[in-house]
C-alpha positions in Angstrom: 0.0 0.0 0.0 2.7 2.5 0.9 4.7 1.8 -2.6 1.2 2.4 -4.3 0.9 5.7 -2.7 4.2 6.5 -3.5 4.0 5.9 -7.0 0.5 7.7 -6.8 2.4 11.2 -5.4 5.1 10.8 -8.0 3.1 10.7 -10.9 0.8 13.2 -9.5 3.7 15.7 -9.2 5.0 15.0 -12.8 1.7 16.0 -13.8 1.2 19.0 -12.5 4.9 19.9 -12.5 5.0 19.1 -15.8 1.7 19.3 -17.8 -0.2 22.4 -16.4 3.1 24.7 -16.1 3.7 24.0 -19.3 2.9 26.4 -22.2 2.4 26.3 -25.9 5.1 26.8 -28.8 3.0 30.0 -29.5 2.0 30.9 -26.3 6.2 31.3 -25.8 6.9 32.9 -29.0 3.8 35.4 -28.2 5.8 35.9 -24.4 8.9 36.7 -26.2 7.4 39.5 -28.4 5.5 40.9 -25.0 8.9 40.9 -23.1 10.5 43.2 -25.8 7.9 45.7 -25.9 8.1 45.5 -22.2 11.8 46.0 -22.4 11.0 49.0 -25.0 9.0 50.6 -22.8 12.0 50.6 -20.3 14.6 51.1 -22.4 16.3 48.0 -21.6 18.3 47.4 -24.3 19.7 44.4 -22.2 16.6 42.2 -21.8 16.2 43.5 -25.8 19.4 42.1 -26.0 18.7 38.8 -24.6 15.9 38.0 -26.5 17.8 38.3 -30.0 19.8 35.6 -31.3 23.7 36.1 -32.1 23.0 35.4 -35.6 20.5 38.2 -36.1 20.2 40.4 -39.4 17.4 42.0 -41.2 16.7 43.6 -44.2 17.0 46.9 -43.5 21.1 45.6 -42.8 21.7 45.4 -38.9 22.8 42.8 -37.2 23.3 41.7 -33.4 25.8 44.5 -33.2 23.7 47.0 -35.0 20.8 46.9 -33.7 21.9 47.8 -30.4 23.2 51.2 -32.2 19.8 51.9 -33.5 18.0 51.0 -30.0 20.3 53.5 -28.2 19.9 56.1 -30.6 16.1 56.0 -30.8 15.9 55.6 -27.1 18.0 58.5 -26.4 15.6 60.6 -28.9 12.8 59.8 -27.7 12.6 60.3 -23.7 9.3 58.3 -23.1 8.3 55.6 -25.1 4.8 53.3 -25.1 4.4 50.7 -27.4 1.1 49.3 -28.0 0.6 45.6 -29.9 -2.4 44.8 -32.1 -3.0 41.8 -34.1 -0.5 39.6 -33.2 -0.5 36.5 -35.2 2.1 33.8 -34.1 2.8 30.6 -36.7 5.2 27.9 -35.5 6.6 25.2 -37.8 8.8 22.6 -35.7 12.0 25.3 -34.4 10.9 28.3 -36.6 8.4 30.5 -35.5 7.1 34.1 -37.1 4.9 36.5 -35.5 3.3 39.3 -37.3 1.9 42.5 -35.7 1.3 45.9 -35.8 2.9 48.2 -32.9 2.0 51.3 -32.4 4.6 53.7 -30.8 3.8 56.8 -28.4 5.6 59.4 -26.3 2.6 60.2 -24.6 3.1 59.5 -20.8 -0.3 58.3 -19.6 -1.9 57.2 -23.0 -5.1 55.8 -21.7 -6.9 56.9 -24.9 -6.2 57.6 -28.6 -7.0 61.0 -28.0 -3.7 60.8 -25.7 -1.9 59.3 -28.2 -2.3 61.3 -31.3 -0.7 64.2 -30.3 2.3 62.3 -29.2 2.4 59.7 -32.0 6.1 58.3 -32.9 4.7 55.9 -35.5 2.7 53.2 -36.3 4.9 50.2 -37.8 4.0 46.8 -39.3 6.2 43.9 -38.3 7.3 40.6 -39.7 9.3 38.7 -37.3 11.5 35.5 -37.2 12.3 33.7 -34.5 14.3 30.0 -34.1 14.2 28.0 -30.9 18.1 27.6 -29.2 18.7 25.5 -27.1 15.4 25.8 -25.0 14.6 29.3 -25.8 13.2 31.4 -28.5 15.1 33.7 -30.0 14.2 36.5 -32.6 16.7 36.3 -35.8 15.2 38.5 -38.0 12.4 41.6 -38.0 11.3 43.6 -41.0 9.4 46.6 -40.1 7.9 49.1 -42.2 5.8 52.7 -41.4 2.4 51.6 -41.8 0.3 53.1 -45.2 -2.1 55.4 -42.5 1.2 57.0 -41.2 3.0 57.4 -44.3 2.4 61.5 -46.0 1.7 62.6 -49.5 4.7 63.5 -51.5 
């Protein structure tokens, strides 16, 4: 009886140690993209940073270097930063994942409306991001972003 109870508390620990901790493929992928806006938002180039693979570049030409340049200088122009996510869509195929999204960026300090945002608009951008799994983590190795069509002007 005791071994049977044993084996009981074992497997009943595996389960929930294992099965209800555990989260989806997108569900990680879609935590990944929310810690970097977090990040943003603090200007924490660091946990940016961590989130990237070492083998990042994009099309616009940065790489892991790089883009650290460009998140410096864009922090550094921009004192307060907000960035808002809408329509995230994550696909994962096996260790490649992309998630595609619109984020729309803010100076505005207290933005609880879009009448607090407009005046203090930075940009709305649309995103096309790759990430690969490494090791146990996801990592983002490529982004292609581009000024969304409402924010671009007549020339």
């Amino acid at each position: 009886m005791k071994r049977v109870v044993t084996i009981y508390l074992v497997v009943a620990y595996a389960i929930v140690m294992f099965g209800c901790s555990r989260q989806t493929e997108e569900g990680q992928v879609k935590k990944v993209i929310a810690d970097i806006q977090a990040a943003g938002e603090e200007k924490d180039v660091k946990t940016i940073r961590q989130n990237l693979s070492m083998s990042y570049r994009d099309p616009q030409g940065f790489d892991y270097q790089g883009i650290h340049g460009l998140l410096v200088g864009y922090f550094f122009r921009y004192p307060k930063i907000k960035v808002y996510i809408r329509d995230l869509e994550v696909s994962v195929l096996n260790t490649q994942a992309d998630a595609v999204f619109q984020a729309v960026l803010t100076s505005a300090e207290n933005a609880g409306s879009l009448t607090d945002v407009i005046p203090q608009l930075l940009g709305v951008w649309n995103f096309d991001v790759t990430l690969k799994k490494e090791d146990s983590d996801w990592k983002v190795t490529s982004a292609r972003w581009q000024e969304a069509s409402l924010m671009k002007s007549e020339e």
